[in-house]
N, C-alpha and C positions, 0 to 999 in steps of 0.2 A: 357377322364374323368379328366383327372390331369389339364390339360388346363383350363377347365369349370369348374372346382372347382377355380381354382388359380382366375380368374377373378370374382367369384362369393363371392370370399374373398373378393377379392380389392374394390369391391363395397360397400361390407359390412363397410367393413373398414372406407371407404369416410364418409359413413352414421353415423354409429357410434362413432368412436374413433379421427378421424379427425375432428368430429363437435366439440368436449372438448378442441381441441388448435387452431385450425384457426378460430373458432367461437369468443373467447374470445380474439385475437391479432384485437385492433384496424387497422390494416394493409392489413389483410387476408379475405376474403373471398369464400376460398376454399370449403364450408359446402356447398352451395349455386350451384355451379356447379358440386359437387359431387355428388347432390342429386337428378341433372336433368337426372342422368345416371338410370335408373330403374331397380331395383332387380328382380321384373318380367320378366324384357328383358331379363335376363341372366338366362337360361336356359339348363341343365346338357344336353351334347350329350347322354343322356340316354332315354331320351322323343323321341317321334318319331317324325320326320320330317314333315313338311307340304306339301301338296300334289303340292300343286303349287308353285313352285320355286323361282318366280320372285314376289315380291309387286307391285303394280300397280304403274302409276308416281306420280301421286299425293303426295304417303307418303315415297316413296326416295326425294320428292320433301323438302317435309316438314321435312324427316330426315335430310338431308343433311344444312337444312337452323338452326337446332337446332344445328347442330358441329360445324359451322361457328360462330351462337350467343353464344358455349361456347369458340370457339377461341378467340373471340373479349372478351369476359370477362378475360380470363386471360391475352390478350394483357393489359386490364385496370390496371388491378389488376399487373402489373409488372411495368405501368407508376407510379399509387399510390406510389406503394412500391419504385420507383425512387424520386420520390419527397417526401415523409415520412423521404428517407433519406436524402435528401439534407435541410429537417429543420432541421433534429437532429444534420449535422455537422454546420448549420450557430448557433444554440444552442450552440452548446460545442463551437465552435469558441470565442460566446458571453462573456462563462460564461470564456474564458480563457482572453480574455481582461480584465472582470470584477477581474479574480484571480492576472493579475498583476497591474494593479490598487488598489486591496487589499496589496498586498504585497508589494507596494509602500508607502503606507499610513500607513500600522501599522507598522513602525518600532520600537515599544516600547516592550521592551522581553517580559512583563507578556503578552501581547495578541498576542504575537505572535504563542506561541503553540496552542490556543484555536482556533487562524483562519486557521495554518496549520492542525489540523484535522480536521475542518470543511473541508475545500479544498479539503483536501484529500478524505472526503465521499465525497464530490459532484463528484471528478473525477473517483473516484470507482465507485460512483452509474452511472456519462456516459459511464465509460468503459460499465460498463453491459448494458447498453442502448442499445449500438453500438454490444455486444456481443450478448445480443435477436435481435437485427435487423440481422443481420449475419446471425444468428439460422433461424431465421423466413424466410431470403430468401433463405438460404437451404431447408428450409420444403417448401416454393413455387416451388424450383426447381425439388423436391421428387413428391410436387403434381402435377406438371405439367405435370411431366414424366408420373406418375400414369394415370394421365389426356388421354396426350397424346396414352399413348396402352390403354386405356379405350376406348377411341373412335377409334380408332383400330379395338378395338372387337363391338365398335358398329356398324363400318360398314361392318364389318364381319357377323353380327347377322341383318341385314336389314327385312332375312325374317320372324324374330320372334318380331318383334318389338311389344308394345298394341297402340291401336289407341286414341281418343280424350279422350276417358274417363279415362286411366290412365296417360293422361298428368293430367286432373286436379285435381287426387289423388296426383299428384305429386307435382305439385304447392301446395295443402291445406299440406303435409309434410315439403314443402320449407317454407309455414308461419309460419309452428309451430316449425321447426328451428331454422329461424330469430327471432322469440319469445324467445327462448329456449336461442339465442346467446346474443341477449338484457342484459337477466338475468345472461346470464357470464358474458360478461363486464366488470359488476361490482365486479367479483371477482378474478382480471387480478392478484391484486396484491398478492393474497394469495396462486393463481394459478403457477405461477414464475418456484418452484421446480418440480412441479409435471409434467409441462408442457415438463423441460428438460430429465426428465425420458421418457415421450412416445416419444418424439424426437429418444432419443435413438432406443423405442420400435420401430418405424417407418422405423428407419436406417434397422435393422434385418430383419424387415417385409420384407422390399423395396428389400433385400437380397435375401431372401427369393422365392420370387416372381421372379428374375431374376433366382434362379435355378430352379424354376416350369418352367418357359417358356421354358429354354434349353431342363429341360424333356419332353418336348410337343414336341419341335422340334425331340429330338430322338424318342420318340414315333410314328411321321410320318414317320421319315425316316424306322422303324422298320415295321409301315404297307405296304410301298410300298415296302419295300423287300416280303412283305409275298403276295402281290398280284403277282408279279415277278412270285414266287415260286408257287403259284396258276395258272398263266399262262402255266407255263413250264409245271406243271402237267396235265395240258388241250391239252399243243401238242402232249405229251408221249400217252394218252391216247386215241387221234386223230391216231397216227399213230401206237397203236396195236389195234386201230376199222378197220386201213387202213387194215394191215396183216390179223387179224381175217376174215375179209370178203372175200381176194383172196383165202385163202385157205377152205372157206366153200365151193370158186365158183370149187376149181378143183378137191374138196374131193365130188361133185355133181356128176362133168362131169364124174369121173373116176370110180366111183360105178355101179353097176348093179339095174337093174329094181329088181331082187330079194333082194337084198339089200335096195331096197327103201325105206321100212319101218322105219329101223334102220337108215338110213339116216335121214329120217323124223324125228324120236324122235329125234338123233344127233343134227340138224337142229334146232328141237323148242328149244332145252336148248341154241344152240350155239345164235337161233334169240330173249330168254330173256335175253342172257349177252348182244347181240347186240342191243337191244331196250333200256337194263340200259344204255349199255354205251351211246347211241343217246340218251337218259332222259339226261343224266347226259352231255352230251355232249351240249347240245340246253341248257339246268340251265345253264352250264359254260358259253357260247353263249350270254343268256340273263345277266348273271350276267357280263360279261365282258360288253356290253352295258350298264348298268345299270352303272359298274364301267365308263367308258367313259365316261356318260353324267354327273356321280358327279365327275367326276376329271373336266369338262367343267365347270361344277358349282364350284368349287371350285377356278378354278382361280378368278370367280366374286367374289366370298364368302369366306374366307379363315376360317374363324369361323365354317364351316357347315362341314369341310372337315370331322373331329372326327363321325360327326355324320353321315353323308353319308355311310361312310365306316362300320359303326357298323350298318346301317342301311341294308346293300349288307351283312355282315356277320348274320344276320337276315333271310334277302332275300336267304344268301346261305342255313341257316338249314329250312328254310322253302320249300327252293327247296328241299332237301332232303326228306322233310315230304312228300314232293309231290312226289319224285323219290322211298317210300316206296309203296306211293298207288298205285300208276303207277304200281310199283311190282307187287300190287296186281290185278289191271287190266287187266296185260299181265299176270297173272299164269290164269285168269277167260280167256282170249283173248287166250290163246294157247291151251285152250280147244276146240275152234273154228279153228286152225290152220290145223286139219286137212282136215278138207274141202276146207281150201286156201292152200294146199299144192303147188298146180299147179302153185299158181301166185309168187312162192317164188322167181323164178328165175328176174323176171320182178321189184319186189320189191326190190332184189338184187341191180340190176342197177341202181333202184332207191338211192339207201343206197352209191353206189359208187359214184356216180354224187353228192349226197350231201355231201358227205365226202371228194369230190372236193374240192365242195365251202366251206367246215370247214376251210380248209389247207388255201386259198385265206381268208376268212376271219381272219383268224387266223395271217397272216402275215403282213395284214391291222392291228393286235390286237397288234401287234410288233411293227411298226413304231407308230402307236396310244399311246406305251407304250414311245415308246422312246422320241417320242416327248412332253408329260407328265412329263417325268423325267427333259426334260432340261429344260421345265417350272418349275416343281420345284426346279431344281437347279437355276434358276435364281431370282426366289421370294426367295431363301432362300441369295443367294447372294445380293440383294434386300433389304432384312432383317437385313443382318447382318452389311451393308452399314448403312442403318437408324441407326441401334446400336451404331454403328462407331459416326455416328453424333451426335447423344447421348450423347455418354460421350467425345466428345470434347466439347460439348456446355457446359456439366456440367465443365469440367475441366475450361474452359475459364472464368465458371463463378467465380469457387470457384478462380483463378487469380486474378480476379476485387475484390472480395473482400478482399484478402490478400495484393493486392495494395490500395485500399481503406486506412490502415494503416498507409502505407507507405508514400503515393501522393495522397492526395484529390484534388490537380489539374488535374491528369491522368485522374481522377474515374469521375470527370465530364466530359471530353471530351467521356469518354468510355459510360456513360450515355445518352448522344448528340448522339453516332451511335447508338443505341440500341434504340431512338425514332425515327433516319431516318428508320432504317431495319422495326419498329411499323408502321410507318408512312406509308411506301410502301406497308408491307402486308393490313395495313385499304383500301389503295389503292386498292390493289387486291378483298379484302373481300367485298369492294362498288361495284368493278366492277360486279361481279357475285350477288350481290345480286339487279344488275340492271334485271338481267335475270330470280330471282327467285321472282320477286316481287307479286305473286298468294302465296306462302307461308309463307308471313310477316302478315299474319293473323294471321295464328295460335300460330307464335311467340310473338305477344303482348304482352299475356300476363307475358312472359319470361322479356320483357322490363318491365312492371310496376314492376315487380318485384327487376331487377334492378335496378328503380329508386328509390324503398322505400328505395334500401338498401345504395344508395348514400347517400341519405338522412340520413339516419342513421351514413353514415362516417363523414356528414359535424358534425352531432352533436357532434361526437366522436374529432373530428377535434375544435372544439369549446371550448368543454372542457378540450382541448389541452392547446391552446391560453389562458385559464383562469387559466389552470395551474402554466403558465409560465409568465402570471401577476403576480402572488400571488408569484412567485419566486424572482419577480423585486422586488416585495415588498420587502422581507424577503431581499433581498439585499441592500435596503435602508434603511432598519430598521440597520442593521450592520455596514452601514456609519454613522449613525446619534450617533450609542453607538462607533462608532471609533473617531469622532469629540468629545464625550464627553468624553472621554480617553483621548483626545490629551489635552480637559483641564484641566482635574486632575492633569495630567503630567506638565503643564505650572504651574500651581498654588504651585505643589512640588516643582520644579524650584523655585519657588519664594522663598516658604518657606527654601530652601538650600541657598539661597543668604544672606537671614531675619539671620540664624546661621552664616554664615562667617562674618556677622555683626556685631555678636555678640560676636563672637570670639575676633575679632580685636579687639572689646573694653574691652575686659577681656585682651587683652596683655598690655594694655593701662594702666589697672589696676592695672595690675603687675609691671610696669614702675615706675606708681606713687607709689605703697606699698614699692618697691625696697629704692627708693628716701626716703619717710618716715622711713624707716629700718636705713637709713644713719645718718639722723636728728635724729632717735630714739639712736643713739650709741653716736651721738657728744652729747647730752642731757646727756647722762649716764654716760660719761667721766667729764663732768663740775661737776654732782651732786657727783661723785664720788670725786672728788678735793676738793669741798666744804666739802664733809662730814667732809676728813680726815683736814683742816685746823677747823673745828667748834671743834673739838675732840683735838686738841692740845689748841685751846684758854680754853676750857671748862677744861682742865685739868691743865693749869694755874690758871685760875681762881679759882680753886677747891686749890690749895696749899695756895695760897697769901690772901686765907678767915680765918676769923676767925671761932673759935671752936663755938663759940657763935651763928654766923650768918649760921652755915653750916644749919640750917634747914630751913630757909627760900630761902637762896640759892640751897639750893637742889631742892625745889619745883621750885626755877627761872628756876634752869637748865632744869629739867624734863619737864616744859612748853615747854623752847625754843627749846631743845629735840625734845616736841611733836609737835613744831611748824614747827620746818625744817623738818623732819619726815613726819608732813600733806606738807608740800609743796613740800618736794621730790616725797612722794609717788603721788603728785596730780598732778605733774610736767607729771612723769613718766604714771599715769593710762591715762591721759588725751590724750598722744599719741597712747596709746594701745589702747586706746576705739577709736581713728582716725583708728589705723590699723584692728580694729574690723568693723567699720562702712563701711572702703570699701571692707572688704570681703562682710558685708551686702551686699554691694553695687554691690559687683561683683555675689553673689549668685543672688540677685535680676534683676540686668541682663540677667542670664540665663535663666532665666524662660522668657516662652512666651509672647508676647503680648496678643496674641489672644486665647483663650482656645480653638477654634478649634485647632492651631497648636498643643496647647499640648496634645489634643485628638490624632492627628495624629503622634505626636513623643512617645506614651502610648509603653510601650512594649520594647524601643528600648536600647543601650549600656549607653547611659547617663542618664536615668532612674534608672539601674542597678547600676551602679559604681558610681553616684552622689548622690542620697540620702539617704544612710545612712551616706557618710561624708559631708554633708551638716546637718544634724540632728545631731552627735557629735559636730560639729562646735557651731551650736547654741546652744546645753548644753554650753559647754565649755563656749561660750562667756558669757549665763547668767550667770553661776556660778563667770567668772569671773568679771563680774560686781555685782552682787550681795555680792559676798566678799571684793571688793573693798571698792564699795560705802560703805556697813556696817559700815568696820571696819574701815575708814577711818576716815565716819563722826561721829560715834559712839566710840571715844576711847575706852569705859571705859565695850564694848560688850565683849561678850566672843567669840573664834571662833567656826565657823560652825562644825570643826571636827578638828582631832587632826594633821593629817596629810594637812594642808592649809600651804601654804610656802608663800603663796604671802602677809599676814596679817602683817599691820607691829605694830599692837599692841600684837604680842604673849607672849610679855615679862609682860604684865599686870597682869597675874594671882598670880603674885609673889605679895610680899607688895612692897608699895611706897616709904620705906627707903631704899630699899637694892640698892645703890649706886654704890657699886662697881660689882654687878651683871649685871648691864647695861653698866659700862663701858666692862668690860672682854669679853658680849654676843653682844654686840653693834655690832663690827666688823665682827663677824660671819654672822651674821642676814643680813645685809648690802651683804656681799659675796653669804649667799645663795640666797636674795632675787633676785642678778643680775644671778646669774644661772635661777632660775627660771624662770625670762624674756627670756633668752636666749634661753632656751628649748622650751620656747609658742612661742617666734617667730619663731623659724625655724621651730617648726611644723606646726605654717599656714602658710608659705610658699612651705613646704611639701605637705600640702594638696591644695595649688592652684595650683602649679604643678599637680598632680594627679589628681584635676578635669580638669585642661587642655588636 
């Protein structure tokens, strides 16, 4: 029971739960040969057996050519998934030349982080590629095995197979699959997570199933023990029918004729235990035959064994139902015994002669057993050899792919035997199917099917390829904004070149302002000489006048005063407005030629720290032109505020006779006005420093 459940799962399973991830892996095709396995065919050892043993040749003909056309699909389906991966690694090979050719080309920092996390998804997203394709030939390997004891038990189950009419229930199930998988397809990518959850569920399952099998197997070995112990109990009960008989024969001889009676009764109860046990004896008989010819069968059929045997335990209570009536036959029959009192002794003989041949048969039942067991130990040996091969073939698989990792040169030569080993069994599978060529009829249709669903890989396969256009695109698109990267970067370049330019000539500036500063102090030393000899003549001349003419001469003097005065101060402004003009000149400098550069310098440190001492400057300079020029050429103006040191009419607001107020303030004025120059030049000198 546990056996025919276990497999009547795994089919399930194929049908079901295996259609939602190998249906949906463009690689796999698993659904398709899971489904050619029929639910119907698998049938609980609960059902009773069919009466005839063996199927005819024709439909082992036609079974056997259906195991072969799903060998040869999984042989396909393992080349596919060989070459599926050998495009994913010329893929990632691609996209890794492509990644150091990227990383050759941007070497500019801001793109640099943007393309190594592009790179990095791309090589995440092939890891994962390479980590479903892994997956996916684990679950090939799972189904193969599944595959593999599936057809096992199908040829185990020969004699329950259905015939033509539920192959093409089975095909119209196989369309509405491949329908069913079309419509996954397209939802590979959403599928992803869910896919690795039943993977897992699969792993258990797969688990699962491998301890249902071991229970199966202990469960035979537990029926053949009990047929063992049924035996034994058949010789025990041979050899007190042996005893019961001798001593009926000398409990006859040794009685009296008046005794006979009592003998007679003695007799019939002794001849219904001896009739049970000969009922019971001849069931055991039959049932042991019965067990012989299903242990016979079961060598061919190993699937039937479960049910044979439940079938003979059947057979045994049905012998029993019968060893009741019989009961009751011989209590109706011993009513008649007294009239065959006579022939009891002759029947006797009979009953020992048969009880002969029980013992002789019985010991044929012996070696028949024994020989049974070492069959079964040898199919079990058999079994557990396949097993053996089993999981080295998985072991060696799951190798290949853990070198995969490692050696993609290994993994194709390991590829290369794994199509010779394909190559030879196609070999083998042509050969035999030169011998079954009356049953490639009925497999046609299994081929069209096949072929639609190649057909179907190519498209899947297609839009592979278009995929991985639309990738090269996206790859060229990312060179053409890396080329325009590269001239932005050139163009900056330029622009840092255009400012070292600029620089230079701003030192230049400073050179000649330096130079001028020089010239401005030799100016200022002469004007200062001249002052003080015009201030010695003037104050001669002021003694050696008369009282008379001092009003006239005062106004001479206050002209020639206001004359040396305009021409100091115009001496003097005319330089400063030179040393204003080339700060003009150097601020104007500064600034860009091209208002895109200055678009592109928006924001930066000389934005920041320049303009608002470039805005004081040019106060500064207008005021000091403006106060200049005024008061320069405006004696007789008044100044702009109270605090102006540079004016050199401040002395004006006084009257025009006070004489001696000019000389006294004269010198002062002169002294503060050359501080004053002094402090404005070396604060713009300060400040072109600082904007340097």
């Amino acid at each position: 029971m546990l056996r025919a459940k276990s497999r009547s799962g795994s089919v399930d399973l194929g049908h079901k739960k295996h259609s939602s991830i190998f249906s949906r892996s463009k690689l796999c095709r698993g659904d398709a040969i899971g489904s050619q396995i029929d639910s119907k065919a698998l049938v609980s050892a609960n059902n009773k057996p069919t009466k005839a043993p063996y199927l005819p040749e024709e439909k082992r003909i036609s079974r056997d050519m259906i195991m072969q056309g799903q060998m040869e699909q999984l042989v396909d389906e393992l080349n596919r998934t060989k070459e599926d991966l050998d495009v994913a690694e010329g893929e990632k090979e691609r996209l890794v030349g492509e990644i150091k050719k990227m990383k050759q080309a941007g070497k500019v920092e801001a793109m640099r982080v943007s393309e190594a996390n592009e790179l990095k998804a791309e090589v995440r997203s092939l890891k994962e590629l390479l980590s479903n394709s892994k997956d996916e030939l684990k679950q090939k390997d799972g189904k193969i095995k599944s595959l593999e004891v599936e057809l096992e038990n199908v040829k185990k189950l020969e004699t329950e197979l259905a015939g033509r009419d539920t192959l093409t229930e089975r095909l119209r199930e196989e369309l509405n699959n491949v329908r069913e998988s079309e419509s996954c397809v397209a939802d590979l990518s959403a599928d992803n997570k869910r896919r690795i959850m039943e993977l897992e569920e699969e792993v258990e399952r797969g688990k699962i199933s491998e301890r249902k099998m071991l229970e199966s197997f202990q469960h035979q070995t537990k029926l053949l023990e009990e047929t063992k112990i049924e035996l034994e109990e058949a010789k025990l009960e041979l050899a007190t029918l042996q005893k019961g008989g001798n001593r009926d024969v000398n409990e006859s001889s040794k009685k009296n004729v008046v005794q006979s009676t009592e003998a007679v009764e003695n007799l019939k109860s002794e001849l219904q235990l001896a009739r049970d046990q000969l009922g019971q004896a001849l069931d055991s008989e039959k049932t042991a035959q019965m067990k012989i010819g299903s242990l016979q069968d079961e060598l061919v059929l190993i699937n039937n064994e479960l049910g044979s045997v439940k079938n003979e335990l059947k057979q045994a209570t049905g012998a029993e139902e019968t060893s009741k009536k019989a009961m009751d036959e011989l209590a109706i029959a011993l009513k008649e015994v007294a009239t065959e009192s006579n022939q009891v002794k002759g029947k006797l003989q009979g009953t020992v002669l048969e009880l002969e041949n029980v013992k002789k048969e019985s010991e044929q039942f012996k070696d028949m057993v024994g020989s049974t067991e070492e069959k079964y130990q040898e199919l079990l040996d058999e079994a557990k050899k396949e097993t053996e091969l089993y999981r080295n073939i998985a072991d060696r698989l799951r190798l290949e792919a853990e070198e995969t990792l490692l050696a993609w040169n290994g993994k194709e030569m390991g590829f290369v035997k794994c199509i010779k080993t394909t190559e030879d069994e196609k070999a083998v599978v042509q050969h035999e199917k030169a011998k079954l060529v009356e049953a490639l009829k009925a497999a046609e249709t299994l081929t069209r099917s096949a072929r639609e669903e190649n057909f179907k890989l190519r498209d899947i396969l297609k839009q592979a390829i278009n995929e991985a256009n639309a990738s090269k695109a996206a790859a060229s698109i990312a060179r053409d904004e890396n080329s325009l990267l590269k001239d932005s970067l050139s163009e900056k370049d330029e622009e840092l070149l255009n400012i070292h330019k600029e620089n230079e000539r701003l030192r230049i500036n400073e050179v000649a302002a330096k130079e001028n500063l020089k010239e401005f102090k030799r100016l200022l030393s002469s004007a200062s000489m001249e002052c003080k000899a015009d201030n010695k003549e003037m104050n001669a001349n002021l003694k050696s006048s008369s009282s008379d003419d001092e009003h006239n001469k005062e106004v001479d003097n206050e002209n020639e005063v206001e004359e040396n005065g305009e021409k100091r101060t115009f001496s003097f402004d005319l330089d400063e407005l030179n040393v204003l003009d080339d700060q003009d000149s150097a601020e104007e400098g500064i600034k860009p030629e091209d208002p895109e550069k200055e678009e592109a310098l928006k924001g930066s440190i000389f934005d920041s720290a320049e303009e608002p001492t470039r805005q004081e400057d040019r106060a500064k300079a207008e005021v000091l032109k403006s106060s200049n020029f005024d008061s320069f050429y405006s004696p007789k103006s008044e100044p702009h505020s109270p605090t102006d040191i540079g004016t050199p009419n401040s002395e004006d607001h006084g009257s025009v006779d006070s004489h001696h107020l000019y000389d006294s303030n004269s010198d002062s004025n002169n002294c503060r006005r050359k501080k004053a120059l002094f402090r404005r030049v070396s604060d713009i000198i300060m400040k072109k420093k600082t904007i340097q």
